[in-house]
C-alpha positions in Angstrom: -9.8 -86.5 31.5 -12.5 -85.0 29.4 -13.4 -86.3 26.1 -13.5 -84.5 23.1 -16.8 -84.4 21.2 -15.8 -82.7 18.1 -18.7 -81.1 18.1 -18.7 -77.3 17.1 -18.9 -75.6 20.6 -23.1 -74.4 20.5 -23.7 -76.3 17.6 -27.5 -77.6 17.8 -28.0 -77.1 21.3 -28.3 -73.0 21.4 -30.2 -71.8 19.0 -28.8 -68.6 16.8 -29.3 -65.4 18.1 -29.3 -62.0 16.4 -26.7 -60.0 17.5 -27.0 -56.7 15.7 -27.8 -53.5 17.1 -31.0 -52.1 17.4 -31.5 -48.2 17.6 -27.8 -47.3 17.9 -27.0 -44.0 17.1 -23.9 -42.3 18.0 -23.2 -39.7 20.2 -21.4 -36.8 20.0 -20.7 -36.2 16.7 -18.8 -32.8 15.1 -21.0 -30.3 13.8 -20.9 -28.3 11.0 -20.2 -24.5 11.6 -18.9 -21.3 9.9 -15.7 -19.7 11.4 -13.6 -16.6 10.0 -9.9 -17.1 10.0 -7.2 -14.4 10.2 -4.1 -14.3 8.6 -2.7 -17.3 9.9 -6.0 -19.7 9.4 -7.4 -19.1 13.1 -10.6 -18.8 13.9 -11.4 -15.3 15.4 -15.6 -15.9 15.1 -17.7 -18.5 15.0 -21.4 -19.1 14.1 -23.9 -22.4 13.1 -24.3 -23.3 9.8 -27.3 -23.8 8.0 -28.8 -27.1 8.1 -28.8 -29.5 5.2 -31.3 -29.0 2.8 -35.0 -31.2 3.8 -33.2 -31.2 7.5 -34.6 -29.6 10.4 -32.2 -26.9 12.5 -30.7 -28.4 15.4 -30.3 -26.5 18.3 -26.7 -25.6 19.3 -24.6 -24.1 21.7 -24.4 -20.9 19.1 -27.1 -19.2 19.3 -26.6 -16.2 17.5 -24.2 -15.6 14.7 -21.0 -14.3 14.7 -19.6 -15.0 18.3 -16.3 -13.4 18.6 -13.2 -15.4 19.7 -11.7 -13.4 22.7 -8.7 -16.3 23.1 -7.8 -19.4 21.6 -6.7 -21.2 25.3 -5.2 -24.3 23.2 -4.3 -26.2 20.2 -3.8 -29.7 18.9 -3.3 -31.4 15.9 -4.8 -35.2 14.8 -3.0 -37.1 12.1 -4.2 -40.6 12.2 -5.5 -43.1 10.1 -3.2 -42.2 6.8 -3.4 -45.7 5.5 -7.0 -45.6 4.9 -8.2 -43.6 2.2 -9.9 -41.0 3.8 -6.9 -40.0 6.8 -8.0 -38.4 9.9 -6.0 -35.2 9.5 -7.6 -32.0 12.5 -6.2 -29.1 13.7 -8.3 -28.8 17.2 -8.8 -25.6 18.6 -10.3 -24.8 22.1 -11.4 -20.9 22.4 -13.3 -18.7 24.5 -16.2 -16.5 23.1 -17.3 -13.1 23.6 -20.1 -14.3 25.7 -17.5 -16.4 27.9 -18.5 -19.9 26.6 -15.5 -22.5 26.1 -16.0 -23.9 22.6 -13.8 -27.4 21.1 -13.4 -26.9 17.2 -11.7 -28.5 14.5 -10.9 -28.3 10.8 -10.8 -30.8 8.9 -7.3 -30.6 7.6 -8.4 -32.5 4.3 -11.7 -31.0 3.1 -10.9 -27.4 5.0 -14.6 -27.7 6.8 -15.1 -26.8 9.9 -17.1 -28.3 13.1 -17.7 -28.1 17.1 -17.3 -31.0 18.9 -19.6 -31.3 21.5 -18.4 -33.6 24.6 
């Protein structure tokens, strides 16, 4: 049988070590980008947006502005989160451009913004 030291398991004998990340940064993330929707709020072009002001561009799959949808090859709608105060509410939308590129975008069913999602 093993007797119980009551001691709090690491206490003085491992010293404390820092835990937190260092130089995490996330990957992935939606970016910003203009799209014209038709009559029933669907993207028919897409182009970048301009970058935030005192931000440099960042280079994107869109390289020129405008790129026509020729087919919007499937849709998808996320509505999570609607306890917290800022829900997760997307309408997803993958399309083909004139140039033949597949392309992931969402609106933000909240704000009305839209992004690409890169992945």
């Amino acid at each position: 049988m093993v007797q119980n030291s009551r001691k709090t398991p690491g206490a003085g004998s491992i010293r404390s070590v820092n835990l937190r990340p260092v130089n995490l940064r996330p990957l992935n993330l939606p970016v910003p980008v203009i799209v014209q929707e038709d009559a029933c709020q669907q993207p028919i072009s897409v182009s970048k947006s301009l970058p935030a002001r005192g931000r440099r561009p960042k280079a994107s799959s869109l390289e020129r502005p405008g790129l026509k949808v020729v087919s919007i090859d499937n849709t998808w709608k996320i509505d999570e989160e609607w306890w917290r105060e800022k829900p997760i509410v997307r309408m997803y939308y993958q399309v083909t451009t004139e140039d033949g590129r597949r392309i992931t975008l969402f609106q933000d069913l909240t704000t009305g913004d839209w992004y690409q999602q890169r992945g």
